[in-house]
C-alpha positions as CSV (number, residue, x, y, z in Angstrom):
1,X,-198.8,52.8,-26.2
2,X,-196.4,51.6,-23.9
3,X,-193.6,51.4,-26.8
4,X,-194.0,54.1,-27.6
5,X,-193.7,55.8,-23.9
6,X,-190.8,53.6,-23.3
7,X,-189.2,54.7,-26.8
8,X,-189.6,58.6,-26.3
9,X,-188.1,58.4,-23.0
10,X,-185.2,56.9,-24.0
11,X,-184.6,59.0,-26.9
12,X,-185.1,61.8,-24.1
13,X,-182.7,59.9,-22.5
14,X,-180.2,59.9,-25.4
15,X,-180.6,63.6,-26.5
16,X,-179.9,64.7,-22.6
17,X,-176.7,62.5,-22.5
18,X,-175.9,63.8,-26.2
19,X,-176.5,67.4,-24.7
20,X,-174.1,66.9,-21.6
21,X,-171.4,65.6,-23.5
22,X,-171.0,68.2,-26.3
23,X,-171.3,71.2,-23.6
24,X,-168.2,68.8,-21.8
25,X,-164.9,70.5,-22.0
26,X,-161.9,68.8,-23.1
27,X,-159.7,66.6,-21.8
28,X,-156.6,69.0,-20.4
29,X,-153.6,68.6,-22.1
30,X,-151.3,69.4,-18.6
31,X,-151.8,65.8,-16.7
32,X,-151.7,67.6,-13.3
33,X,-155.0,68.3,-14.4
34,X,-156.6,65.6,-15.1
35,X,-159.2,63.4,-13.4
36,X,-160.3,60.1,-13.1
37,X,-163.5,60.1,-13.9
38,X,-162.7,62.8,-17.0
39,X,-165.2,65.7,-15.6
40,X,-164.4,68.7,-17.2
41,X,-166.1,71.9,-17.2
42,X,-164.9,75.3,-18.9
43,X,-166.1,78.5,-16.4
44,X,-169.1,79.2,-18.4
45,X,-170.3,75.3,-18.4
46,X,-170.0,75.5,-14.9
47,X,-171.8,78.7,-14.7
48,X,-174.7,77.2,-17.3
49,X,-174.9,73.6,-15.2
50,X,-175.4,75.8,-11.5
51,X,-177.7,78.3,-12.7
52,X,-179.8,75.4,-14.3
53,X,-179.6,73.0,-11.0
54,X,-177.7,74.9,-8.4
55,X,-180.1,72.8,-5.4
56,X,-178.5,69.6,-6.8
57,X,-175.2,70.6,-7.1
58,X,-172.5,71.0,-4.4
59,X,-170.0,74.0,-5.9
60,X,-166.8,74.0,-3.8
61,X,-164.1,76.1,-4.2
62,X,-161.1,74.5,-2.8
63,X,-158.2,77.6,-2.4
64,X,-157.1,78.9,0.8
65,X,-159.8,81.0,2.7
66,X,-156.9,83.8,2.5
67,X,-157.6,83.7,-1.2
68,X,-161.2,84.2,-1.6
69,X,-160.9,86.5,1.2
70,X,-158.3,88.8,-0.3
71,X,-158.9,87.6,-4.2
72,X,-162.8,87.2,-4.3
73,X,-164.4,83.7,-5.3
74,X,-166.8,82.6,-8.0
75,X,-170.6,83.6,-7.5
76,X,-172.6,81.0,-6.4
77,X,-169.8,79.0,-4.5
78,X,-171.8,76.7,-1.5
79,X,-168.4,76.5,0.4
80,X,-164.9,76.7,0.6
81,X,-163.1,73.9,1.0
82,X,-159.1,74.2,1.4
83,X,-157.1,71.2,0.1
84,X,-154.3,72.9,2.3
85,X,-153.8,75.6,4.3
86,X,-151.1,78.1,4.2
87,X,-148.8,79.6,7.2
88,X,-147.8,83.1,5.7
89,X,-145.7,83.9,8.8
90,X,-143.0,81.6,7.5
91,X,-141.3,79.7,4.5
92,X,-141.3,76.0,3.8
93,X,-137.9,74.4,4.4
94,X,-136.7,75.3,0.5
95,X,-137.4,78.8,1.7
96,X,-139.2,79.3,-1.8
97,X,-142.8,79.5,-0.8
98,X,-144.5,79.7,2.2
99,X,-145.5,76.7,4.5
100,X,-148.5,74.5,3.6
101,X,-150.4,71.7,5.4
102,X,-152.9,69.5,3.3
103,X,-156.3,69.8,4.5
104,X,-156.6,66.6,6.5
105,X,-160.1,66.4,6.7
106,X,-160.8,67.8,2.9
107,X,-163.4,64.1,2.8
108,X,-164.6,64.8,6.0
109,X,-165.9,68.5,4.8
110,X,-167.0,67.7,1.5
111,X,-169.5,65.1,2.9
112,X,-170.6,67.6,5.7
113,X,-171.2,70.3,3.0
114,X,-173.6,67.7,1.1
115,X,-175.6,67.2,3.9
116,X,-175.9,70.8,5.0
117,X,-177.4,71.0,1.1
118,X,-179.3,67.6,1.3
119,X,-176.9,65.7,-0.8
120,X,-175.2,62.8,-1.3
121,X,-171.6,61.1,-3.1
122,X,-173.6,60.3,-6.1
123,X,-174.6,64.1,-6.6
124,X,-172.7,66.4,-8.3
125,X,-169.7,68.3,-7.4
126,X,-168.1,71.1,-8.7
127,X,-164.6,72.1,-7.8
128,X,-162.7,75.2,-8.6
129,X,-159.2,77.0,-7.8
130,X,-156.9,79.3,-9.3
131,X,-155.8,77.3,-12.5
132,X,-157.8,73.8,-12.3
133,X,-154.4,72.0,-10.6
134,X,-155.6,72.0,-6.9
135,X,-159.6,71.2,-8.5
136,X,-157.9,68.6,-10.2
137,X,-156.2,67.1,-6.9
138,X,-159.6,67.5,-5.0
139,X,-161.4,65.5,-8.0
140,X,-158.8,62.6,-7.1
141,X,-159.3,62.6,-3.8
142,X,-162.8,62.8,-3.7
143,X,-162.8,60.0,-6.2
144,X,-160.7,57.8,-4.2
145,X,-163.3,57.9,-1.0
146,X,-165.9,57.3,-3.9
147,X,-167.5,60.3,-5.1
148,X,-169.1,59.3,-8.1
149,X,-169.4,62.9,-10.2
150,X,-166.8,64.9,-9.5
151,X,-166.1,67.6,-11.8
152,X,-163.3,70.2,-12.1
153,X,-163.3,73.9,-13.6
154,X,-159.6,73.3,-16.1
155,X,-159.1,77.1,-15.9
156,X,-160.3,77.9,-12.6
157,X,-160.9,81.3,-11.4
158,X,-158.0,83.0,-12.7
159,X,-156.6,80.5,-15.8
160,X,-153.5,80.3,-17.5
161,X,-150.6,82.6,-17.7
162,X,-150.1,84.3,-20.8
163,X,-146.8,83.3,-22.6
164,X,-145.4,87.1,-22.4
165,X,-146.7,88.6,-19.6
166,X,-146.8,85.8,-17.2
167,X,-150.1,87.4,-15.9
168,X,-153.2,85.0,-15.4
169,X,-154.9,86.5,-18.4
170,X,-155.6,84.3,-20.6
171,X,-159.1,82.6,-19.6
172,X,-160.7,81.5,-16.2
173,X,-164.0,82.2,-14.4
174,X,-162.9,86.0,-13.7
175,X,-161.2,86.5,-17.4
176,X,-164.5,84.9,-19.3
177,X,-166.8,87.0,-17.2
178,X,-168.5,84.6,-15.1
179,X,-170.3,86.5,-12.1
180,X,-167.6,87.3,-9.0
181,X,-168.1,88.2,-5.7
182,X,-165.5,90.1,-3.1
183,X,-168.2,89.7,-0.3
184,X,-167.3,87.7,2.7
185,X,-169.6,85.6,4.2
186,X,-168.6,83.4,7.0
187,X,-170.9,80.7,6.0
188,X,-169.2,79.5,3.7
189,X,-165.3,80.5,5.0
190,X,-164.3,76.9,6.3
191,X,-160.9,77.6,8.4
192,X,-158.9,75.0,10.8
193,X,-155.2,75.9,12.1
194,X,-153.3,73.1,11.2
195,X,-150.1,74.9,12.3
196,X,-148.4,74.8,15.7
């Protein structure tokens, strides 16, 4: 009896893993973004994985706080997490975009967001920007300080650019239809002024 408890769960065990990996996105193709520890998620995986388990799951989307404020942000989002923060009152010292900072304590409030949600580094993690480049970044870091499942949304909330237009058209959590919100809720704004 005990074989036989032993050998259904790790056939259990075997079909889950199975499972996980065919609903895996593919490795990206653009090496900015991939990841260490080769998470991948396409919007609607992600989508699937947090409405299945959102309790054990720490979704972080790591854009400016001007962006979700002015752009909206993915459903669902525990917080936001900058992995820098931008000074729109004046241009770096190209003069070709405006002046950034990297989020100095990006660690520090990733582990402070898994508490507030009763978590831990061997959790999960979800990250999310624009395109997947500044997800990707995150996943790095986050690996680095040893985070153990770290995953990235490759397509973010607004995707790639269409070859003709140049438009972000082409796929992304907004683009595939993935639930949005424009509401802003200061619980889960994170904002430091790293600028002098």
């Amino acid at each position: 009896m005990l074989k036989k408890i032993i050998s259904s769960m790790i056939i259990f065990g075997l079909l889950v893993v199975s499972a996980t990996a065919l609903n895996a996105a593919d490795m990206p193709s653009k090496k900015k973004k991939q990841t260490p520890q080769g998470l991948y998620l396409s919007p609607k995986e992600a989508n699937d994985m947090i409405t299945a388990d959102a309790a054990k799951i720490l979704f972080v989307d790591v854009r400016t706080p001007e962006e979700l404020y002015f752009v909206g942000h993915a459903k669902g989002i525990d917080k936001n997490v900058p992995l820098a923060y931008v000074d729109y009152s004046r241009l770096n010292k190209k003069g070709k975009k405006f002046a950034s900072a990297k989020n100095k304590k990006f660690v520090e409030q990733i582990e402070s967001a898994l508490k507030e949600k009763g978590l831990s580094k061997d959790d999960k993690i979800i990250l999310i920007c624009r395109s997947g480049d500044r997800s990707a970044s995150g996943a790095k870091i986050l690996d680095k300080a040893g985070y153990k499942n770290v995953y990235t949304v490759i397509t973010g909330t607004e995707g790639d650019k269409d070859k003709e237009t140049k438009k972000r058209t082409v796929n992304g959590w907004k683009n595939d239809g993935m639930p949005w919100n424009y509401k802003f809720n200061k619980n889960v704004f994170q904002y430091e002024k790293p600028f002098k």
